[in-house]
VOGUNU-595856 format. One record per residue (C-alpha): x, y, z; residue number from 1. Coordinates in Angstrom, 3 decimals. Layout:
N
+----------+----------+----------+-----+
:        u :        v :        w :   k :
+----------+----------+----------+-----+
:        X :        Y :        Z : NUM :
...
+----------+----------+----------+-----+
% end
This chain:
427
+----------+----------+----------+-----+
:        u :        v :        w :   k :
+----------+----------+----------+-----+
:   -1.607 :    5.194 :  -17.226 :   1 :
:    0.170 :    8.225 :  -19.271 :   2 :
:    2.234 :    8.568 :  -16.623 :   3 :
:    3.472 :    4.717 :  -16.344 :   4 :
:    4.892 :    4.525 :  -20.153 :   5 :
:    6.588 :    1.144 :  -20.982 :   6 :
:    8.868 :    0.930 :  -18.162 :   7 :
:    9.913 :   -2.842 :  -18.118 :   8 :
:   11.582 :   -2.505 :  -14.389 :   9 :
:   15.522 :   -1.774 :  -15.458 :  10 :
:   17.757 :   -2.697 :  -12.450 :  11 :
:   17.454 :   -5.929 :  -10.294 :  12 :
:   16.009 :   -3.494 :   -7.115 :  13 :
:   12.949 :   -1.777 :   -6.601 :  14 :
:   13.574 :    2.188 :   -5.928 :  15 :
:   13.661 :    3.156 :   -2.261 :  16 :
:    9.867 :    4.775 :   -1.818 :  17 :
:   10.723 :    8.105 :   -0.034 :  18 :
:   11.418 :    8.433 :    3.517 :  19 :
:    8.592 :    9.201 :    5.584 :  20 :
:    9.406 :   12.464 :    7.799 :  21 :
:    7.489 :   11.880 :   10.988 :  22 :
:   10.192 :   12.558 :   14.022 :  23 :
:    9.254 :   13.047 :   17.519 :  24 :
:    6.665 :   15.885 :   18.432 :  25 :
:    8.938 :   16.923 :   20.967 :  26 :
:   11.205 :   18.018 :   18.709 :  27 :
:    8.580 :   20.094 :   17.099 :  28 :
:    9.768 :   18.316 :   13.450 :  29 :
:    6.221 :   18.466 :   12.183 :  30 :
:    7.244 :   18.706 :    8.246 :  31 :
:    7.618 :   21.945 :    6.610 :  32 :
:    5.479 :   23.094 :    3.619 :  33 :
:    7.943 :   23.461 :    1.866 :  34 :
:    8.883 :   19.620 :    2.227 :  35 :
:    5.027 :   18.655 :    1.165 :  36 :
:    4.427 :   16.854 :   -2.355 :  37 :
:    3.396 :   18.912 :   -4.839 :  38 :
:   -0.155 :   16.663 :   -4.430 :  39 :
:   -0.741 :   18.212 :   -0.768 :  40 :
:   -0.146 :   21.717 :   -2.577 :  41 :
:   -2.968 :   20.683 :   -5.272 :  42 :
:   -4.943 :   20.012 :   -2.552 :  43 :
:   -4.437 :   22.869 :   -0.610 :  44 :
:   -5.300 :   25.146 :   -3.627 :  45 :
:   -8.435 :   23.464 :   -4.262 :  46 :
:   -9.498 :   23.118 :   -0.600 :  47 :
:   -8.583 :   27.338 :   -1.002 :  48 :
:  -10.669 :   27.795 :   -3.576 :  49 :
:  -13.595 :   26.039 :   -2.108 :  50 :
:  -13.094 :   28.577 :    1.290 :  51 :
:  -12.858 :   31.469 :   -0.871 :  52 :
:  -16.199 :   30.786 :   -2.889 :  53 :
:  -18.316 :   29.157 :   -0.382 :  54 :
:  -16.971 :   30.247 :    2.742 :  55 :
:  -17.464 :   27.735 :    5.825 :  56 :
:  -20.446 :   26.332 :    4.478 :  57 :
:  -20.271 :   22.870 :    3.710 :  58 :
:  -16.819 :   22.862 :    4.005 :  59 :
:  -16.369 :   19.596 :    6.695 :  60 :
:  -18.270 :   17.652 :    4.167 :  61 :
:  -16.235 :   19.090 :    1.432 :  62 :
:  -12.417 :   17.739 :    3.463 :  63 :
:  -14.274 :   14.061 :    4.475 :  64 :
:  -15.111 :   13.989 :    0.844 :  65 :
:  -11.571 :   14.638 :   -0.242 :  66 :
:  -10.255 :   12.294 :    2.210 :  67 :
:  -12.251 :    9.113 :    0.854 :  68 :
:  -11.019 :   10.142 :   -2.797 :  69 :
:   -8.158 :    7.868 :   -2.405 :  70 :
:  -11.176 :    4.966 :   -2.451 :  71 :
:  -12.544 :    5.775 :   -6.487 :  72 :
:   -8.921 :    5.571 :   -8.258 :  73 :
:   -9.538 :    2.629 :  -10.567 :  74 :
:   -6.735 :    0.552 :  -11.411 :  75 :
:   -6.693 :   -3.049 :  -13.413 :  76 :
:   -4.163 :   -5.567 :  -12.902 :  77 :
:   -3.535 :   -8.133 :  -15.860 :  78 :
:   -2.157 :  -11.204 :  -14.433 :  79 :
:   -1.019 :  -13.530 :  -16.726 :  80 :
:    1.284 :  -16.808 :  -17.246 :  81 :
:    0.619 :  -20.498 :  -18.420 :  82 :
:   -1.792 :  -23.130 :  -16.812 :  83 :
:   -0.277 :  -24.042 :  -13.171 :  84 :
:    1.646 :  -21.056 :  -12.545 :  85 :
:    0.038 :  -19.845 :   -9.716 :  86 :
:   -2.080 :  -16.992 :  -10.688 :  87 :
:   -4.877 :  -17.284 :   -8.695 :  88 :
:   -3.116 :  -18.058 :   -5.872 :  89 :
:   -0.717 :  -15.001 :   -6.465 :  90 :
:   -4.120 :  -12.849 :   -6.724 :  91 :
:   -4.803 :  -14.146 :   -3.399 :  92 :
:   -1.825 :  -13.220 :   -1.876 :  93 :
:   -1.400 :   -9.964 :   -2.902 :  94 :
:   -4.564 :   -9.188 :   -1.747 :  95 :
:   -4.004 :  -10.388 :    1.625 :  96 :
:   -6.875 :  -13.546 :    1.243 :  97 :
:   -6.346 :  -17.035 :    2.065 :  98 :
:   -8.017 :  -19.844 :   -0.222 :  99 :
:  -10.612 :  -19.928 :    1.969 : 100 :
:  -11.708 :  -16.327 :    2.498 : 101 :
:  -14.656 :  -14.881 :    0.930 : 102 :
:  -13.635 :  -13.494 :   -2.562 : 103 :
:  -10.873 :  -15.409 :   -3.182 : 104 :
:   -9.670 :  -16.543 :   -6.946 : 105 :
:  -10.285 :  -20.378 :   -7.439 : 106 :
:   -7.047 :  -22.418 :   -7.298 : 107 :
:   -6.558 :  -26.055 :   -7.961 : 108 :
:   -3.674 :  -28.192 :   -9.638 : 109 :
:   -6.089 :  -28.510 :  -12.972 : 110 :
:   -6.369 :  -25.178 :  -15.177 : 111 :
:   -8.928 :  -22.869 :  -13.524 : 112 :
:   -8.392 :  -19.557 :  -15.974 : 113 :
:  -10.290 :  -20.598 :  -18.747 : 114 :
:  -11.679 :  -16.299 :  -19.183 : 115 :
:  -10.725 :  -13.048 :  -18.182 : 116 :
:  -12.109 :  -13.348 :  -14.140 : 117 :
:  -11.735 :   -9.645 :  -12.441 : 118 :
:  -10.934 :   -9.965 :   -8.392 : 119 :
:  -11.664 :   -6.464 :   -6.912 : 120 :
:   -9.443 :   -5.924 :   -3.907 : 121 :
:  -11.043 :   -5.964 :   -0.142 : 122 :
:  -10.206 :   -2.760 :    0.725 : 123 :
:  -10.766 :   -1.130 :   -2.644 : 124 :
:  -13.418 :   -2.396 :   -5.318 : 125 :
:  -12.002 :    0.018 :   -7.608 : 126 :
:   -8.767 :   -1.966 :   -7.668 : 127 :
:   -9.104 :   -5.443 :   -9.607 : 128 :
:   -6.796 :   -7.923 :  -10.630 : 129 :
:   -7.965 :   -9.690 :  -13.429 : 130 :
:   -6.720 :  -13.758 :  -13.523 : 131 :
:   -6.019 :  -13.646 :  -17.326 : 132 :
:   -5.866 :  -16.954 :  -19.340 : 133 :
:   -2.531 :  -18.503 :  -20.815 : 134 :
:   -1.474 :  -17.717 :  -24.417 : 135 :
:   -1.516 :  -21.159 :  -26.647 : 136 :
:   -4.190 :  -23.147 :  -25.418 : 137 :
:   -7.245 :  -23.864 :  -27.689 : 138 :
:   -9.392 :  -20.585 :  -26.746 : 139 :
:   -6.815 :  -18.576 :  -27.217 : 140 :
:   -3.904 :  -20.170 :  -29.892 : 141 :
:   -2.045 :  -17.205 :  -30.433 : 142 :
:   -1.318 :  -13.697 :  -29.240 : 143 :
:   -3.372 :  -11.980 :  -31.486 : 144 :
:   -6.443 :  -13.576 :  -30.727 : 145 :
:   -5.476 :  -13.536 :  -27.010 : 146 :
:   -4.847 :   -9.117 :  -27.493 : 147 :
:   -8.427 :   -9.187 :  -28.910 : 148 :
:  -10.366 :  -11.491 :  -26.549 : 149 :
:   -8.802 :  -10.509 :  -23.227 : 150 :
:   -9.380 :   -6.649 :  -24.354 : 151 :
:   -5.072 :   -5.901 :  -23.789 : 152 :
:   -5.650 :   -2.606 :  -23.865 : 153 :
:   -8.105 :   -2.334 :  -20.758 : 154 :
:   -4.848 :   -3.082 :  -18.190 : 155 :
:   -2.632 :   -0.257 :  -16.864 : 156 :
:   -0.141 :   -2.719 :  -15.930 : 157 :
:    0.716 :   -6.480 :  -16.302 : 158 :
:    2.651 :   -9.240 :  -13.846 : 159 :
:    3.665 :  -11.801 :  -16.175 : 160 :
:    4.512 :  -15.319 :  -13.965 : 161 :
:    5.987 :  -18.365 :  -14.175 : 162 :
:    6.973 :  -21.189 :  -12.520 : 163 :
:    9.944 :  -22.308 :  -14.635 : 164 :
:   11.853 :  -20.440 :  -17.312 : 165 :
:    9.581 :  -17.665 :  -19.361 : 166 :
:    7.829 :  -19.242 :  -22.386 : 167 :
:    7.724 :  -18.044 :  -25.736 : 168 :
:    4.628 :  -16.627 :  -25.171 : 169 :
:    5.132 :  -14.926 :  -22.081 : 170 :
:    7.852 :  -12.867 :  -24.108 : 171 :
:    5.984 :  -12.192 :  -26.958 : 172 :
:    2.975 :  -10.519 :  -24.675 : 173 :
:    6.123 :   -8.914 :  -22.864 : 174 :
:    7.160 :   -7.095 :  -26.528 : 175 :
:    3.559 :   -6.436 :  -26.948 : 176 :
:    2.947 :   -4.531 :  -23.761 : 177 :
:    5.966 :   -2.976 :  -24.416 : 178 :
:    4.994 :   -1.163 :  -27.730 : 179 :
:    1.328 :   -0.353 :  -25.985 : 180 :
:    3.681 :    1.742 :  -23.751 : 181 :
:    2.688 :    0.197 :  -20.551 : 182 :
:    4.393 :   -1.593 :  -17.693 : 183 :
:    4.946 :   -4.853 :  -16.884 : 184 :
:    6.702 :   -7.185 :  -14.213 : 185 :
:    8.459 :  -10.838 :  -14.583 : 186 :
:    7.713 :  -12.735 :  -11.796 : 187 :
:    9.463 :  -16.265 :  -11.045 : 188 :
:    6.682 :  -18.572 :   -8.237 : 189 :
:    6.715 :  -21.218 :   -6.341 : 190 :
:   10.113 :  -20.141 :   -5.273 : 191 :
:    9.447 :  -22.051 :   -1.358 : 192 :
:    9.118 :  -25.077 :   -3.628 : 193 :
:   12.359 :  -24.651 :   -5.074 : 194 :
:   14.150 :  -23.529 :   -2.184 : 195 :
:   12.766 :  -27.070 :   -0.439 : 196 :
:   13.550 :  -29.491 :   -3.124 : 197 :
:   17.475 :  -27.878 :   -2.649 : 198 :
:   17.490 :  -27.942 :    1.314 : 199 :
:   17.672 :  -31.971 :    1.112 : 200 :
:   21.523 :  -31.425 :   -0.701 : 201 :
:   24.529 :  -31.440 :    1.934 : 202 :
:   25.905 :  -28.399 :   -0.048 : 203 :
:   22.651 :  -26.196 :    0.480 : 204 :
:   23.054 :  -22.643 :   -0.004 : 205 :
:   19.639 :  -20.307 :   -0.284 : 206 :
:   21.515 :  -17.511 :   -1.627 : 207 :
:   22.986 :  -19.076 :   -3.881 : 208 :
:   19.910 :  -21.679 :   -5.149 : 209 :
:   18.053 :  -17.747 :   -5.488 : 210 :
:   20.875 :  -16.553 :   -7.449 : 211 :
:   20.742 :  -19.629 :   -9.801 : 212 :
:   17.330 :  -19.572 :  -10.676 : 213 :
:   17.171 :  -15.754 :  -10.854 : 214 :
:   19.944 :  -16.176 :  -13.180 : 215 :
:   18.689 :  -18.717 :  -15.076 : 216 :
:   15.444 :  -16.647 :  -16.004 : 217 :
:   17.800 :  -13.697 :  -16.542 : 218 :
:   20.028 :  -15.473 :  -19.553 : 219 :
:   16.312 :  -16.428 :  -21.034 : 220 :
:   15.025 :  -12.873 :  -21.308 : 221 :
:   18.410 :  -11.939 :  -22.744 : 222 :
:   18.192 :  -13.851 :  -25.461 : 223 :
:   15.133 :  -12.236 :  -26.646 : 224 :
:   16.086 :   -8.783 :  -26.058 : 225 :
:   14.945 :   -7.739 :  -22.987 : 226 :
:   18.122 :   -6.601 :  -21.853 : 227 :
:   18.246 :   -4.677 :  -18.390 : 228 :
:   14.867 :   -6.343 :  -16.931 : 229 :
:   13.895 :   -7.451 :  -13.247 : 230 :
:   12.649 :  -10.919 :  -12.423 : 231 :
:   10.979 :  -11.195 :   -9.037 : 232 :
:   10.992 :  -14.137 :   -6.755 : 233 :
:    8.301 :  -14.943 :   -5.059 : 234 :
:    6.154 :  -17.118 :   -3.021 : 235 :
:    2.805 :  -16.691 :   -2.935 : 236 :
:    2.309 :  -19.134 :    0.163 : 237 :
:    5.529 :  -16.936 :    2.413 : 238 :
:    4.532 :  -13.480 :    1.038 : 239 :
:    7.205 :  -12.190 :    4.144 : 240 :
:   10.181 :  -13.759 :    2.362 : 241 :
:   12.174 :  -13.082 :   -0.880 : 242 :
:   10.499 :  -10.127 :   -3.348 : 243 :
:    6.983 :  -10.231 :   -2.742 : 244 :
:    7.689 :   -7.124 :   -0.855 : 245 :
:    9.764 :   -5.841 :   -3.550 : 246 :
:    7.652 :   -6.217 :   -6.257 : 247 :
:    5.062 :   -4.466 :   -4.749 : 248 :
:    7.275 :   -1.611 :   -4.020 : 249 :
:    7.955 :   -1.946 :   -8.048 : 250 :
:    4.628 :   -1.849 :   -8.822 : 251 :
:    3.748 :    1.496 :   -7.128 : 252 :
:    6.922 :    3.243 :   -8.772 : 253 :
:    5.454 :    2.836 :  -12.006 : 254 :
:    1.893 :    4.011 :  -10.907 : 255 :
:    0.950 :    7.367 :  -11.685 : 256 :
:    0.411 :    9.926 :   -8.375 : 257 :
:   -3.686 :    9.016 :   -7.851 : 258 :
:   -3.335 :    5.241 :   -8.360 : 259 :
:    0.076 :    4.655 :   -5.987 : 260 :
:   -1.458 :    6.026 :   -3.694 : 261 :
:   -4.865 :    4.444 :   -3.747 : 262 :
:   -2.595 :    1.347 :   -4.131 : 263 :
:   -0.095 :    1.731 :   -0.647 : 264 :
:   -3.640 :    2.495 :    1.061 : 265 :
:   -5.221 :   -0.550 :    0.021 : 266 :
:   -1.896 :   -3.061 :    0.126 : 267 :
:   -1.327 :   -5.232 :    3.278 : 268 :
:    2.627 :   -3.719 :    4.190 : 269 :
:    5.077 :   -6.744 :    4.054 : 270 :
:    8.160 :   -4.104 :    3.937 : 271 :
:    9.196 :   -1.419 :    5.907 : 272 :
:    9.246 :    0.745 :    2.560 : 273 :
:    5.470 :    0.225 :    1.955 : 274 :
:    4.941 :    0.906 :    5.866 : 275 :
:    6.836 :    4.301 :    5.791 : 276 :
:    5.190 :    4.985 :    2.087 : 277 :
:    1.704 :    4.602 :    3.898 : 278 :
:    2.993 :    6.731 :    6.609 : 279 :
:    3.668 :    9.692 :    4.184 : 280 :
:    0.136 :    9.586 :    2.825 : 281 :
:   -1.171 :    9.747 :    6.043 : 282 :
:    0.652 :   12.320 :    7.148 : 283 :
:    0.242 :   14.562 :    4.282 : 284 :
:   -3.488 :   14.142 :    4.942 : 285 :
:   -3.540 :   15.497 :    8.700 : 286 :
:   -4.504 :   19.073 :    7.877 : 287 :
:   -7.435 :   18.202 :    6.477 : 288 :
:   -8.706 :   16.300 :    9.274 : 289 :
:   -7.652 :   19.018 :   11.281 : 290 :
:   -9.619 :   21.526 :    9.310 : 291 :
:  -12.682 :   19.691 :    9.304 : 292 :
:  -12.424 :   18.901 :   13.043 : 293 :
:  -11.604 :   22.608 :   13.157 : 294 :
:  -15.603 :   23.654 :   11.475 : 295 :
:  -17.382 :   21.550 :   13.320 : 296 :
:  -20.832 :   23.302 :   14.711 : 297 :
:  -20.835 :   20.648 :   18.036 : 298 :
:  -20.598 :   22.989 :   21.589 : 299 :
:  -17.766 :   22.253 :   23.706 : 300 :
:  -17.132 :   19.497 :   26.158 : 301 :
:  -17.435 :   21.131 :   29.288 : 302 :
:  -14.172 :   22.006 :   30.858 : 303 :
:  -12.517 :   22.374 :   27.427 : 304 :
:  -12.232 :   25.599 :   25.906 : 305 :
:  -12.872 :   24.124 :   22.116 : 306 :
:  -15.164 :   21.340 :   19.710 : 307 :
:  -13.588 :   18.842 :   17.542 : 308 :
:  -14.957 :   16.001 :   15.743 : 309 :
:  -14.274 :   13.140 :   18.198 : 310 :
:  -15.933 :   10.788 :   15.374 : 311 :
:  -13.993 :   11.790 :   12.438 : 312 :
:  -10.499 :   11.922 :   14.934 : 313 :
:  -11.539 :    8.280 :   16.321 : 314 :
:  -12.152 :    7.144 :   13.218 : 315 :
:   -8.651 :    8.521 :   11.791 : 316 :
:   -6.857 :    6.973 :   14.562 : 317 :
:   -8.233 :    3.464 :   13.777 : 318 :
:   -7.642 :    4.004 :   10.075 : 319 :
:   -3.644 :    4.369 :   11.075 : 320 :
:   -3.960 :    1.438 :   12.828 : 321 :
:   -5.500 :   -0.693 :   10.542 : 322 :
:   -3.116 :    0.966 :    7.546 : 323 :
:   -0.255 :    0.147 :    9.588 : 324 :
:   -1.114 :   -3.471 :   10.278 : 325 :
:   -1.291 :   -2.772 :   14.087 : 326 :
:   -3.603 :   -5.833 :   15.622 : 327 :
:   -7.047 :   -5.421 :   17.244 : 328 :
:   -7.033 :   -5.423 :   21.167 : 329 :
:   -7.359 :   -8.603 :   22.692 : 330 :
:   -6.747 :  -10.448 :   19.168 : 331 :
:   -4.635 :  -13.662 :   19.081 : 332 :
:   -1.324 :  -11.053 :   17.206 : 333 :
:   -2.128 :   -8.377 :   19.879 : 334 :
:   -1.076 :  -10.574 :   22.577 : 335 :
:    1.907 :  -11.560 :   20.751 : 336 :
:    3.226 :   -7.952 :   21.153 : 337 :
:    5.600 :   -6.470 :   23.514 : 338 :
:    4.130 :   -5.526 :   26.719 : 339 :
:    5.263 :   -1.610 :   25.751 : 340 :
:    3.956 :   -1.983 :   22.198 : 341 :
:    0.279 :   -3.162 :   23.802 : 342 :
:    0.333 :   -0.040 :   25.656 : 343 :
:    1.319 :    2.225 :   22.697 : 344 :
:   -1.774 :    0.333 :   21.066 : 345 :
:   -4.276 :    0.715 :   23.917 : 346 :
:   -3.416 :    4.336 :   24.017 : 347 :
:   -5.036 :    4.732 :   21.029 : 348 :
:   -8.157 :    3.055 :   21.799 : 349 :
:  -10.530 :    5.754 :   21.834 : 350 :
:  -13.990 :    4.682 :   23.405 : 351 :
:  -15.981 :    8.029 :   24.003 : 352 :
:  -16.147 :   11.730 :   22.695 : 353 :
:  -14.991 :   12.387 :   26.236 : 354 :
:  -12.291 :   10.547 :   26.030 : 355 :
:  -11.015 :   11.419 :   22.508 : 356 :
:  -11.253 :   14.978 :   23.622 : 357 :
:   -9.278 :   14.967 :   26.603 : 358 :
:   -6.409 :   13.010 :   24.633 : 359 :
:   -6.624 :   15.887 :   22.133 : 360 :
:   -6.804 :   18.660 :   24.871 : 361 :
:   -2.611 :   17.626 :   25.784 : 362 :
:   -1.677 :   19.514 :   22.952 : 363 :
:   -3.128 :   22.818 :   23.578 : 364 :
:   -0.317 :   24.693 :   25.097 : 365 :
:    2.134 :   22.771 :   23.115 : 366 :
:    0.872 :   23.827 :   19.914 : 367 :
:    2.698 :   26.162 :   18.165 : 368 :
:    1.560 :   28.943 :   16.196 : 369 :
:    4.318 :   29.386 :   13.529 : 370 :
:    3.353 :   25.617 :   12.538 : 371 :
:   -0.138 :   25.930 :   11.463 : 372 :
:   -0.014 :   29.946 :   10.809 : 373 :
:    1.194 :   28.359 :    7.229 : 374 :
:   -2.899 :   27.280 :    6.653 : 375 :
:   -4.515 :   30.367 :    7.393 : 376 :
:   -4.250 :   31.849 :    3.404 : 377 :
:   -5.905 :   28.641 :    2.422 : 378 :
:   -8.394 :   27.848 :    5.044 : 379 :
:   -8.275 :   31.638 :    6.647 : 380 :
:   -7.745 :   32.445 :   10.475 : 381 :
:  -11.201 :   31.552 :   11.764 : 382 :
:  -10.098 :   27.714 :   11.178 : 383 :
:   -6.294 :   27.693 :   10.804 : 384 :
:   -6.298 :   30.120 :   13.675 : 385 :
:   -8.474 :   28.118 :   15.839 : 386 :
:   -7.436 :   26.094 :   19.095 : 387 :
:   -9.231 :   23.309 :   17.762 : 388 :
:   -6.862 :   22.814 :   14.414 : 389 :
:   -3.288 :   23.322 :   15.751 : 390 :
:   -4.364 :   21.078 :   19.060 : 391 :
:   -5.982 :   18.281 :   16.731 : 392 :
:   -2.905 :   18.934 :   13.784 : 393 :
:   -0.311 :   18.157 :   16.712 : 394 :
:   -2.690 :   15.314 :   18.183 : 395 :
:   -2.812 :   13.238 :   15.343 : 396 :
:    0.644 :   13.824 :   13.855 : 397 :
:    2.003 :   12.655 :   17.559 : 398 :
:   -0.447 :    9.588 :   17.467 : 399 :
:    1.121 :    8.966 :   13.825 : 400 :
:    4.559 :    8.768 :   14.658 : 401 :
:    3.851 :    6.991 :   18.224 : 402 :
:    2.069 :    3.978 :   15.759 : 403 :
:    4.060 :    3.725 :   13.343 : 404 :
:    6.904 :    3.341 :   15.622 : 405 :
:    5.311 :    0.487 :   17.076 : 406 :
:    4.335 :   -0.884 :   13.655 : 407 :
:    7.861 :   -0.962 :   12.735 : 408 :
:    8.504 :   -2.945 :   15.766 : 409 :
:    6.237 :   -5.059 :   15.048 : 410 :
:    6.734 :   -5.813 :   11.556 : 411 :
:   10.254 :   -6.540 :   12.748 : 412 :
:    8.957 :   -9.390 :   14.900 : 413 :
:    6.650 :  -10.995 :   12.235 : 414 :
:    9.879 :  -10.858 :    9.660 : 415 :
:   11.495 :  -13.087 :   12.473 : 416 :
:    8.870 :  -15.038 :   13.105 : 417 :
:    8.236 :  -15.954 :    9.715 : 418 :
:   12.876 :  -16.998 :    8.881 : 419 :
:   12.790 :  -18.649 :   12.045 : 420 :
:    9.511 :  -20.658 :   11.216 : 421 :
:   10.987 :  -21.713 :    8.017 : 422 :
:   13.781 :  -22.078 :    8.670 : 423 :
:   13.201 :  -24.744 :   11.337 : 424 :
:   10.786 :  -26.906 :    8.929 : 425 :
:   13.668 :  -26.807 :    6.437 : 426 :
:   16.194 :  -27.928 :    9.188 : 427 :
+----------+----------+----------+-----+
% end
């Protein structure tokens, strides 16, 4: 976490997360090099270096390999907070689990933290949030025995919760996290309970019951000299409404390069910002594919005048599907969608070799050479050159933008879902 040093989340906002640059093919805006993160250079120069020493040889498995890198970037979440907070439940939620699912935390109105408990995340086992016990109860009286027991330093970063005003305690660890030079989040719950209890009053106002209790937790960590801090609202039952979204956004700002981005890969988006984030990632990741596509030994589907992987492309497609929170075919959300956003879906559903192929084969003669010439003095002509890469580089970036178009939409539609829902048990 050297790169993460002791913010404690200034300004009441989480950073916008970069725009995502995928615009229609047809306006041949596939993004510049010179527009690429300096991570997709890094990679580039090692994926060189590799060509230049071993040649072709080994160099598909060498891409697939760097692709599922992402997947080993350990990162370890200390959640902490008083009995009856809602940790567990919090752990839950942010990793996209219900109660009931296999793998969730415990959670029960009694305390159920009673030792550090690690919960790996489903998509990533390398990411775990650990359900930390309170400070002040008889295991752990005081915050230097809690620092030694609960190993403090293992954590890269720390969500401190409550469901009330922030405890002595809670600001004490704060301070102490704070000198170990590492972040750490405040984090208000239970804020649908809150919001309900309110609704009964004839002079009801959301905003302004937020803006109370916000406030309220605000003029607490004043007091004890945490001056320009966030607190973040949340409910871990409504994860669509107030700042879950936000503070997950937070959270990857203060992540260093390798672990926000095994982190937007692995999170469940509840914002548009996380959606485009995810996006970017994927995008910046489409010349490798391409490439190894591009060395694959397999002869050529007859009538097509090159080989690509149709595994590895089928497989990518699905992968921006399930990253993007797009629903399965036939699937209870699926036929919730738009009749035009079920289509944009089912194009996408890639069946055969055959069929993954001919899908790929409409962007031969579009593909431009200028576009993908910019590869050849890392992955030389024989690849970069090749039918097979600028066809599959222009396939998938197309597919990208097409899905993430319609996940947009989509996520549009659950966001109303969700306020109109509530709103209607509240009325």
């Amino acid at each position: 976490m050297d790169d993460s040093s002791g913010k404690t989340m200034g300004n009441s906002s989480a950073k916008t997360m970069g725009n995502s640059s995928g615009k229609c093919m047809g306006n041949s805006s596939v993004k510049t090099m010179g527009d690429s993160s300096g991570r997709t250079m890094d990679d580039l120069e090692e994926v060189g270096k590799y060509f230049e020493q071993h040649g072709i040889a080994n160099l598909e498995e060498f891409l697939k390999e760097k692709l599922e890198r992402w997947k080993d970037v350990e990162i370890k979440f200390g959640i902490t907070g008083d009995s009856g907070v809602g940790k567990s439940t919090f752990i839950n939620a942010i990793r996209g689990l219900k109660v009931d699912d296999e793998g969730a935390a415990v959670t029960g109105v009694k305390e159920t933290t009673r030792k550090a408990t690690a919960y790996s995340h489903p998509k990533n086992d390398k990411i775990k949030f650990w359900d930390l016990p309170g400070i002040g109860t008889p295991n752990y009286p005081d915050l230097d025995t809690y620092s030694k027991k609960v190993s403090l330093e293992r954590y890269d970063t720390f969500l401190i919760l409550t469901a009330g005003r922030f405890t002595h305690n809670d600001l004490q660890l704060a301070k102490r996290v704070k000198e170990m030079k590492k972040s750490f989040f405040f984090v208000r719950t239970k804020i649908d309970q809150d919001v309900d209890n309110e609704s009964d009053k004839n002079a009801f106002n959301e905003e302004a019951t937020l803006n109370d209790i916000r406030g309220d937790c605000l003029k607490n960590l004043k007091r004890s000299s945490f001056g320009d801090v966030a607190v973040f609202l949340v409910s871990n039952r409504k994860t669509a409404k107030w700042d879950f979204a936000r503070l997950q956004e937070a959270i990857l700002d203060v992540l260093p390069l390798r672990q926000k981005q095994s982190l937007t890969l692995s999170l469940t988006s509840h914002s548009k910002n996380i959606l485009k984030e995810k996006v970017k990632l994927l995008r910046d990741q489409i010349w490798m594919v391409a490439a190894a596509s591009a060395v694959v030994g397999a002869v050529p589907f007859p009538g097509f005048s090159f080989a690509i992987d149709a595994i590895l492309l089928t497989k990518e497609v699905n992968l921006y599907k399930s990253q993007l929170g797009l629903p399965e075919e036939n699937s209870y959300e699926f036929r919730r969608m738009t009749p035009e956003n079920q289509d944009k879906v089912h194009k996408f559903c890639m069946t055969s070799a055959i069929q993954t192929t001919s899908l790929v084969a409409a962007y031969t003669a579009s593909s431009a050479v200028e576009e993908t010439a910019r590869y050849i003095p890392f992955l030389g002509s024989l690849i970069a050159g090749s039918i097979s890469f600028s066809s599959t580089y222009y396939f998938l970036h197309d597919c990208l933008n097409e899905l993430e178009e319609t996940a947009m939409a989509f996520l549009d539609i659950k966001s109303t879902r969700v306020v109109d829902d509530y709103v209607n048990k509240v009325d």
